[in-house]
GUZABA-672185 format. One line per 2 residues: their letters; for each residue z, y, x of C-alpha. Coordinates in steps of 0.001 Angstrom, whole numbers, plus 500000, padded with zeros to 6 digits. Each point is the difference from the previous one (the first is absolute). Layout:
<drenpas>
A) Z Y X  ...
</drenpas>
This chain:
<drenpas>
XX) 711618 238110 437721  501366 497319 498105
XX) 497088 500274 497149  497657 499735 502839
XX) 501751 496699 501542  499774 499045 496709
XX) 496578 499939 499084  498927 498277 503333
XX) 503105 497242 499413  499090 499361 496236
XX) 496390 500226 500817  500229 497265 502983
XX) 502152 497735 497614  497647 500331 497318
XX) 497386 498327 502120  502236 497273 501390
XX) 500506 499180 495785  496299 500269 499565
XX) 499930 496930 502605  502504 498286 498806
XX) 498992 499780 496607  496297 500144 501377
XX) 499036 502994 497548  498343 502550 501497
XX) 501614 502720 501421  499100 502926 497259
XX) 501882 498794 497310  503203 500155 501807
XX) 499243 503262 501309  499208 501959 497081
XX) 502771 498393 498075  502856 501036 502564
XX) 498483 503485 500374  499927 500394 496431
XX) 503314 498795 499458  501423 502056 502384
XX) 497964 502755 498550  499222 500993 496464
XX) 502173 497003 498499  503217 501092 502560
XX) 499636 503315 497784  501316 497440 497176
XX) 503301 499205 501667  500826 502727 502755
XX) 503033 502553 498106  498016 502991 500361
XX) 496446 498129 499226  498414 500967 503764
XX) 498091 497325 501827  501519 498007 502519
XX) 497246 500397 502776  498464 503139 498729
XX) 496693 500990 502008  499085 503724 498773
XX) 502540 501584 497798  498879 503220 498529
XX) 497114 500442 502384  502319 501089 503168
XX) 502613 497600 499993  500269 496001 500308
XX) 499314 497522 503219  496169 502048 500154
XX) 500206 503238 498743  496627 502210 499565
XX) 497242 498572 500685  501970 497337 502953
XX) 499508 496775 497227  496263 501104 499268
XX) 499315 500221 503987  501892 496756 500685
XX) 498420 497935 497316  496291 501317 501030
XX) 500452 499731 503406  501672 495994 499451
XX) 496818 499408 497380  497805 501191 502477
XX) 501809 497183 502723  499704 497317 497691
XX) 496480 500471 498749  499291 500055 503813
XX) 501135 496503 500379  498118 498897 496624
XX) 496763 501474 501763  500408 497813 502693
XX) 500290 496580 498208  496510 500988 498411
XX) 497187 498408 502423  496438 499378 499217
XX) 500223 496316 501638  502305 499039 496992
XX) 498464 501790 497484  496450 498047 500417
XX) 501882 496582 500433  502139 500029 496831
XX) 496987 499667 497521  498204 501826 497107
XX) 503037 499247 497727  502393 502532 502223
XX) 497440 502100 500685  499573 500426 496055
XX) 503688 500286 499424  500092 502763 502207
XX) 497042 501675 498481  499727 499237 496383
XX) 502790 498781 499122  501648 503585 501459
XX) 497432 501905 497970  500685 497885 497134
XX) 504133 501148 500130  499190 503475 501112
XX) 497739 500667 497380  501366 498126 497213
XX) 503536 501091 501048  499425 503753 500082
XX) 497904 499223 496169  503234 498527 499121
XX) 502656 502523 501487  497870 503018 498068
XX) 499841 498479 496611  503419 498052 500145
XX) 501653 502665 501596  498771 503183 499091
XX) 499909 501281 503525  497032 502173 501068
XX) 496863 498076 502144  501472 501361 503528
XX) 503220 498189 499729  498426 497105 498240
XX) 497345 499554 503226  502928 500336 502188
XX) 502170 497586 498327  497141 497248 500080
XX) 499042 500747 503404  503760 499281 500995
XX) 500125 496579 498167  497456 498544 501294
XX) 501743 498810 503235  502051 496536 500506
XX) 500864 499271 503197  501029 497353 502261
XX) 503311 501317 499934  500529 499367 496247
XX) 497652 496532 499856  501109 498098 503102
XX) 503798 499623 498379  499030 498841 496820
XX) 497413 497415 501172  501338 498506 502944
XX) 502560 497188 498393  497069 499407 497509
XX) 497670 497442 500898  496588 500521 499086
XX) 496599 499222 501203  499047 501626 503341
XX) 497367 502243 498004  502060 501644 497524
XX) 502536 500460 502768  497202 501600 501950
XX) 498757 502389 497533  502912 501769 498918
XX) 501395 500388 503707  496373 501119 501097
XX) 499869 502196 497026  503537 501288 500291
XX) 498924 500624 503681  496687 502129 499471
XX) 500935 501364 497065  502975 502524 501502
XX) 498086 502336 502308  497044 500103 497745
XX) 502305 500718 497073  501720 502571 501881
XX) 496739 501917 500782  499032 499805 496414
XX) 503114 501691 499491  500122 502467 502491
XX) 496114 500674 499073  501206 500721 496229
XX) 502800 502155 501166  497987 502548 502156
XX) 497590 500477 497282  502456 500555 497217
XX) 501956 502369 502610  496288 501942 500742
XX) 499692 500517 496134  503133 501188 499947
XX) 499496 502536 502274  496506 501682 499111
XX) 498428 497716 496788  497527 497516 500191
XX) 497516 502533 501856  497845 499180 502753
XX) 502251 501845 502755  502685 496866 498656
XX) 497512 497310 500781  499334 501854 502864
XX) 503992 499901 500669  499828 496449 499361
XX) 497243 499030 502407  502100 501680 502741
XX) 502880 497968 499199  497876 496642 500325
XX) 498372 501890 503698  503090 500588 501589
XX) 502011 497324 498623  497553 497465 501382
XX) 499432 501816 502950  503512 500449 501175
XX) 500744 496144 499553  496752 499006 501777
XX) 500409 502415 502901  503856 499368 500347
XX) 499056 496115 499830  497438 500287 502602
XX) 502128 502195 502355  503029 497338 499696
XX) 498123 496723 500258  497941 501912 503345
XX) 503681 501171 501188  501369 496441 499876
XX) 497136 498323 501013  499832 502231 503347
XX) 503929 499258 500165  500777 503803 499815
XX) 503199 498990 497949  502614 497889 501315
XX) 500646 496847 497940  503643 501069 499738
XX) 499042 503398 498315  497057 497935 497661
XX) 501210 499855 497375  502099 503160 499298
XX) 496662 501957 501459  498330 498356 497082
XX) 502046 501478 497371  500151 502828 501785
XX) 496200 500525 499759  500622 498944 496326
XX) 501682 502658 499404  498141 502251 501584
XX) 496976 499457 498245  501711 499940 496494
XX) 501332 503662 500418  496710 501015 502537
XX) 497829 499240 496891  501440 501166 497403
XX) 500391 503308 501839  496055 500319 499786
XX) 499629 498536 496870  502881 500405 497822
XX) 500526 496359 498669  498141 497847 502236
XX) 503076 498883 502080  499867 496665 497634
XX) 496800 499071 500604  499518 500347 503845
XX) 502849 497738 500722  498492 497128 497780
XX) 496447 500727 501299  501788 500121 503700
XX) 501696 496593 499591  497068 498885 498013
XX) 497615 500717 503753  502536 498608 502443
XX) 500590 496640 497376  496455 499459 501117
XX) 499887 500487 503426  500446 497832 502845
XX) 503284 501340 501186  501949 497371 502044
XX) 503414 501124 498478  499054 500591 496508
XX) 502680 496801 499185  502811 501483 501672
XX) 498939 503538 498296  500265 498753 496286
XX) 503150 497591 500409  501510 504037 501649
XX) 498500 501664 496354  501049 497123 497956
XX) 503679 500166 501350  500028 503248 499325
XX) 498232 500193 496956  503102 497307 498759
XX) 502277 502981 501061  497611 502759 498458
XX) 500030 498035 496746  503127 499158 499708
XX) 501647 503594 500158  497150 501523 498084
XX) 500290 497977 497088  503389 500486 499403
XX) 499613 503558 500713  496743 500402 497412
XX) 501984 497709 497415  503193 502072 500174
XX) 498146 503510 499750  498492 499202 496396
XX) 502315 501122 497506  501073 497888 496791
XX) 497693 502438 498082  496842 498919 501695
XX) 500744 496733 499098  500991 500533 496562
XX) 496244 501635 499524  498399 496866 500558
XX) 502534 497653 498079  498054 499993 496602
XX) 497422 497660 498401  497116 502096 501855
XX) 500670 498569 503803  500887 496292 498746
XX) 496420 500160 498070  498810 501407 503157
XX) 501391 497291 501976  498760 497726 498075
XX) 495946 501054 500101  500647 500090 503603
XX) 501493 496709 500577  498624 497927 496924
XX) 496574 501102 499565  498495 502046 503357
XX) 501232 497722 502589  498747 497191 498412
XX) 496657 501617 499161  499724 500765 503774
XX) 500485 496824 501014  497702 498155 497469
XX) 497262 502932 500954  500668 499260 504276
XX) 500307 496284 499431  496749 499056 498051
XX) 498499 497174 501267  502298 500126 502950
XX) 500960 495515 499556  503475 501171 498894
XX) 501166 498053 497108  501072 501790 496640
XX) 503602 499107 500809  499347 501611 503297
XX) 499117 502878 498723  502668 500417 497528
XX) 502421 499824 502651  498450 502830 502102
XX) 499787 501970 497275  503847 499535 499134
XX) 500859 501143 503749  499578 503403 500277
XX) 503187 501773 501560  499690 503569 501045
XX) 501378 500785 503045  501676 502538 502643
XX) 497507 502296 500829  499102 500622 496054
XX) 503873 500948 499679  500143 502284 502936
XX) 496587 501381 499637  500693 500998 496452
XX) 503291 501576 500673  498598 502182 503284
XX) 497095 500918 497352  502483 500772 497027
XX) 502384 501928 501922  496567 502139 501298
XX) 498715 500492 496584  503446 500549 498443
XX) 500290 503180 502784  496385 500711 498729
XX) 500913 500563 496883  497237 497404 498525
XX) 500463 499266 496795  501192 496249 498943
XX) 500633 499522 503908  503772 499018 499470
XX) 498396 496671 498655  498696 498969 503134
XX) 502830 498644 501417  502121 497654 497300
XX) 497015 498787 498307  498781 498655 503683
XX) 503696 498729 500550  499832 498504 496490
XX) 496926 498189 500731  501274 498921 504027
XX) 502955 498826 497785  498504 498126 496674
XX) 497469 498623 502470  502384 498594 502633
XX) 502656 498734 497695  497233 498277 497786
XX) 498247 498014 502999  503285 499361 501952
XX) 501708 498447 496828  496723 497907 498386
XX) 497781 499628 502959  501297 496442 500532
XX) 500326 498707 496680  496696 501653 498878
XX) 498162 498112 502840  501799 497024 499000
XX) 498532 500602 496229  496635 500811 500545
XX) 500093 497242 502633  498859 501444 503308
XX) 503726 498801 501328  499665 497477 502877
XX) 502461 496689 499294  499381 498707 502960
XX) 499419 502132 503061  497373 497469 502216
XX) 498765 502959 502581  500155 499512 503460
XX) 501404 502115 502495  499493 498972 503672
XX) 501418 501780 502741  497913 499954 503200
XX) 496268 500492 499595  498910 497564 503339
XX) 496775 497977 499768  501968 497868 498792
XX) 501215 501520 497153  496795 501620 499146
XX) 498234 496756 500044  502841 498069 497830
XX) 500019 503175 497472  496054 500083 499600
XX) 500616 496647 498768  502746 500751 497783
XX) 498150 503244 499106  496677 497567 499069
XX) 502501 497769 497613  500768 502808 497783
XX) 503702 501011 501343  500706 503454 500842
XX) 500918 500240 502853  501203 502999 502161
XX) 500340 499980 504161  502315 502569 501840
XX) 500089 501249 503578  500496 502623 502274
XX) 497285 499243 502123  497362 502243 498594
XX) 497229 497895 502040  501179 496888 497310
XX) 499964 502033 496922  496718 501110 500754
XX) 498690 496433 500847  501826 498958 496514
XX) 498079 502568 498214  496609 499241 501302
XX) 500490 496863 498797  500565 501266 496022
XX) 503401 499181 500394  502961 502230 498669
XX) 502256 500941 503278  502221 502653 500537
XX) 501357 501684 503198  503767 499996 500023
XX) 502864 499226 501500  502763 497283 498367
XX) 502158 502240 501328  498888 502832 497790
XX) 502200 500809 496725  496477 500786 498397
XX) 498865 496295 499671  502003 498822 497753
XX) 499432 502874 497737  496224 499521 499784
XX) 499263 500079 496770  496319 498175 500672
XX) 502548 496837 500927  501049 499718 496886
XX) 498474 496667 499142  500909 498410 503545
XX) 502112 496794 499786  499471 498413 503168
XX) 500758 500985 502954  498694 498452 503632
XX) 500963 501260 503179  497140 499379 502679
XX) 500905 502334 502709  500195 498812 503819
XX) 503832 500973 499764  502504 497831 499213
XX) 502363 502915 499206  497670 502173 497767
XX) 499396 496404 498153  503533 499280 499346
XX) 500618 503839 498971  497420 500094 497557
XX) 501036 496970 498101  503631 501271 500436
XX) 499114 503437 498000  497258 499128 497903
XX) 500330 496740 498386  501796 501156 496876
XX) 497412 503238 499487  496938 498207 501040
XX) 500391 496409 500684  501770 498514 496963
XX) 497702 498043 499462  500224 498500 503352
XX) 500607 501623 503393  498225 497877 503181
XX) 500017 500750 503577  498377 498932 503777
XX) 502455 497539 501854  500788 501155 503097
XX) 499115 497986 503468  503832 500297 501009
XX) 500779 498213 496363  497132 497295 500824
XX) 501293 499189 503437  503120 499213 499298
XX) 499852 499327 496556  502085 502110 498832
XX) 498917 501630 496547  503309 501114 498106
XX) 500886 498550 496952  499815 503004 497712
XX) 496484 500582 501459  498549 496492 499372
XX) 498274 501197 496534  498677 502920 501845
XX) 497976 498587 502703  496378 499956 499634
XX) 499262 496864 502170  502676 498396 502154
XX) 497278 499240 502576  497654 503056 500725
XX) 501565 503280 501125  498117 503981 500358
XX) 498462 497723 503389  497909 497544 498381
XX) 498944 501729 497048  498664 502964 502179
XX) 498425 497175 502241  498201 497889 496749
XX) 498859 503398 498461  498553 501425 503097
XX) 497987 496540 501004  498990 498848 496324
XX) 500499 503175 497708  499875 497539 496975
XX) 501738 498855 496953  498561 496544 498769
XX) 500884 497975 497120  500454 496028 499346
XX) 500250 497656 497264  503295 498286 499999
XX) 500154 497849 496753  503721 498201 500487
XX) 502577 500452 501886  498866 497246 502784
XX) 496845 502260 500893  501545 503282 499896
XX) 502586 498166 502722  497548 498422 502196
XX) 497915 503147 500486  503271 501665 500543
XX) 500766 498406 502616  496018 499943 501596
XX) 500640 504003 499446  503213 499958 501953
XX) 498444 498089 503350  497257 502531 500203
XX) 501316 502770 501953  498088 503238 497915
XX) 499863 498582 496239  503473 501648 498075
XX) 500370 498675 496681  500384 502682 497599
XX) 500529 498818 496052  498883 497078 497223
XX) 497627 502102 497482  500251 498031 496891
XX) 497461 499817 497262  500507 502954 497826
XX) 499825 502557 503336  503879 499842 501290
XX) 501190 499769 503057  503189 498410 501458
XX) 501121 501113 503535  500737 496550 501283
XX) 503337 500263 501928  501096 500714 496556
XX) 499177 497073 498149  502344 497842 498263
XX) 499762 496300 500486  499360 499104 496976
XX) 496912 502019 499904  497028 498165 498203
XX) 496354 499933 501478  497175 499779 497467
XX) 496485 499760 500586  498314 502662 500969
XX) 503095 501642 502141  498934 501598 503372
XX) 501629 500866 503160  499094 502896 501250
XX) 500796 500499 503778  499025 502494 502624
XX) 497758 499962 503105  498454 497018 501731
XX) 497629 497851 497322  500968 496356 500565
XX) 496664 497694 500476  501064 497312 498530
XX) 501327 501780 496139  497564 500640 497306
XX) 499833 503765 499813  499459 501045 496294
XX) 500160 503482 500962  500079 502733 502983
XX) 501158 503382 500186  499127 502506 502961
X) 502020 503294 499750
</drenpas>
């Protein structure tokens, strides 16, 4: 009991550290498990494991085949929730250069690593495959961590989260594909009846998940489960299916429950948000027992295999030369720059479900009595760890070298995505700032996006936000939401993550009728004048953004002051010659106009200015 309490303690405070230090969660993981595993065996007086899993086949925390069924049935759980991140909607929006990643690039480390593993290695072409097949998966798990205090440009922040994102349930198939037909050849050869044997597995395993997906997303759409019982009926089903399939077709448990999450990720279903935040809570528990578990099972033999100049060479053909070959291949005449590149090609973690996939595969093969099949599992926990330790200790100074690091952070975040808003940040947008708009009005987001802007549906509530790794070049912050409390909140919790640069919000009507704008908040109102009111009034009359020469100080004044006596004209910032923009409220006095400055306000066009410019959003 207390080994037990153990694992799910250590393995909960293992991904508190993860957050703390903002590494991901693996690294922590495998370490304590194999501390408190094969490396207790070091210190303990009669050189037994602390947390022991099987001992001698029948004894330990699992004995028999209780840490096989565990680990396949919490593989099984966890590729379920992969399958339902994958959706066709983002894989056509994310662009050739993902959608090569995930395709050549993979067949480029798959390939070239099982080449590699065979002649490196010496071990035979079945465990080579397998290996490579394995490797071949990141993960958002093992990316987001190491990029999100990193500020790069939104596109290489883009393509390794989108490729970390795609990349798991397809890499998991591969796997699972490679594994049924090295365990058909096991059984009978290479014949015919094994490709037979193997075309079952691929019938029932897709089969099962589509039916299963079909009969859940028809039984919550007719409201047949109660919402309180969702959730649980979901993994239930899960389950079901995983053991269901493979009873018909030994082996195909794996792939059903990816193809099943794979079917409902794409469906329509109304509660498909609330499902995965239910399988991503538990797949935190799932992982963090199971890794600590896997880690403590291998013995400091299986690790002492693979410490030799063979797996560092290894490692390095996998890391040094095929993940940058993959990338250069995916990325031709993609617009990235060489330094771009470079960087990609450096950031190339492996993550979770390589680790557990390889050890639920090992232990399988190990039983099997393949030969070689004892590799499986510390050269994939070798690479997880090389991998993650390389990217989480250099990513930041590498990006700083090749120069893709940010210096200054001038994105925009804007939370509320009003007419308004949407109309200001199609300017901004226009002016060549990146510029992001949040909401949790879907109606908005949708309007945003119509409009080619980048927008977001979320909640500043939400513990996500800040950990959005597609933020990570944000350094302003605006807060243009018709609620003086969500306003004030957001600037409260965001300005050091995402509003260093400068943080800016809507006055409120209360603060302009009595005129009573704290002192601490001075610097972070927007306009002292115009509230959520009038700049929901200006947008929806005159949805423009116009721009006019102010060449000293004495102009720029004057037409201030024509701008405030019109009741839907807000002015918005000075745009000075080389393409910046100052918000005005925040303007020094000792600011200097030069010719060819221009005010650039919102709404009503004033008859009697010289318009050099108009902008309809």
């Amino acid at each position: 009991m207390v080994e037990l309490a153990g694992i799910i303690v250590l393995g909960i405070l293992a991904q508190w550290v993860a957050w703390r230090l903002k590494l991901p969660a693996i690294l922590p993981l495998i370490l304590i498990g194999l501390f408190v595993g094969p490396i207790s065996t070091l210190f303990s007086h009669d050189g037994s494991k602390w947390i022991e899993p099987v001992w001698n086949g029948q004894k330990g925390l699992f004995p028999g085949d209780s840490l096989y069924n565990f680990v396949s049935l919490a593989i099984g759980v966890i590729l379920f929730e992969g399958g339902l991140t994958l959706r066709r909607n983002e894989i056509s929006k994310v662009g050739p250069v993902i959608l090569k990643l995930i395709s050549i690039g993979a067949t480029v480390t798959f390939i070239g690593a099982a080449i590699a593993t065979y002649y490196i290695t010496g071990l035979n072409w079945k465990i080579s495959f397998l290996f490579a097949s394995l490797i071949i998966v990141t993960g958002p798990t093992v990316i987001a961590p190491i990029l999100r205090n990193i500020p790069l440009k939104k596109d290489i922040s883009a393509v390794l989260k989108w490729e970390g994102i795609l990349i798991d349930p397809i890499g998991a198939l591969v796997a699972v594909l490679v594994f049924e037909f090295i365990s058909i050849g096991d059984s009978s050869g290479y014949t015919l009846q094994a490709f037979m044997e193997f075309g079952k597995i691929l019938i029932v395993g897709f089969s099962f998940g589509t039916t299963a997906a079909l009969a859940l997303y028809f039984a919550i759409k007719k409201k047949l489960i109660p919402h309180y019982l969702l959730n649980v009926a979901a993994l239930s089903v899960v389950l079901l299916v995983f053991v269901e399939s493979d009873i018909f077709a030994h082996e195909s448990g794996l792939l059903a429950v990816v193809v099943m999450g794979m079917v409902l990720g794409n469906s329509d279903l109304p509660n498909l948000k609330e499902l995965l935040y239910f399988k991503e809570s538990l797949s935190v528990l799932l992982i963090s027992i199971l890794f600590i578990l896997l880690s403590a099972n291998v013995n400091l033999e299986d690790l002492l295999i693979v410490y030799n100049w063979k797996t560092a060479l290894l490692m390095g053909v996998i890391i040094f030369l095929l993940r940058p070959i993959g990338v250069f291949l995916s990325t031709a005449k993609s617009g990235l720059k060489l330094n771009e590149k470079v960087f990609i090609s450096w950031v190339g973690p492996r993550g979770i479900v390589a680790a557990g996939i390889a050890s639920l595969f090992g232990t399988k093969l190990v039983l099997k009595g393949e030969p070689y099949a004892e590799y499986i599992t510390p050269l994939v926990f070798t690479t997880v760890l090389v991998t993650v330790l390389l990217n989480a200790a250099t990513a930041r100074h590498f990006a700083k070298w090749v120069g893709v690091y940010l210096t200054k952070s001038d994105g925009i975040l804007m939370v509320g995505a009003s007419k308004a808003s949407r109309v200001i940040a199609k300017y901004l947008m226009e002016n060549n700032r990146h510029i992001v708009l949040i909401d949790s009005n879907k109606d908005n987001i949708l309007k945003a996006k119509s409009m080619g802007l980048d927008a977001l549906e979320a909640n500043v509530y939400s513990e996500d936000l800040s950990n959005d790794i597609e933020l990570s070049d944000i350094g302003y912050l605006m807060a243009f939401t018709g609620s003086d409390q969500i306003n004030k909140y957001a600037i409260k919790r965001f300005k050091t993550h995402l509003g260093e640069s400068g943080s800016y919000r809507l006055v409120s009507s209360d603060e302009i009728r009595n005129n009573d704008i704290e002192f601490e908040d001075k610097e972070t109102i927007f306009s002292t004048k115009d509230d959520y009111i009038n700049f929901s009034e200006a947008a929806r009359d005159f949805p423009f953004v116009n721009e006019l020469v102010v060449n000293t100080k004495e102009a720029f004044l004057k037409k201030i002051d024509i701008l405030n006596n019109e009741q839907k004209s807000i002015p918005l910032f000075i745009k000075d010659t080389s393409g910046e923009l100052h918000i005005i409220c925040s303007l020094p006095e000792a600011f200097a106009f030069e010719k060819g400055f221009k005010l650039v306000y919102l709404g009503k066009p004033v008859d009697d200015f010289e318009k050099d410019d108009r902008i309809v959003a």
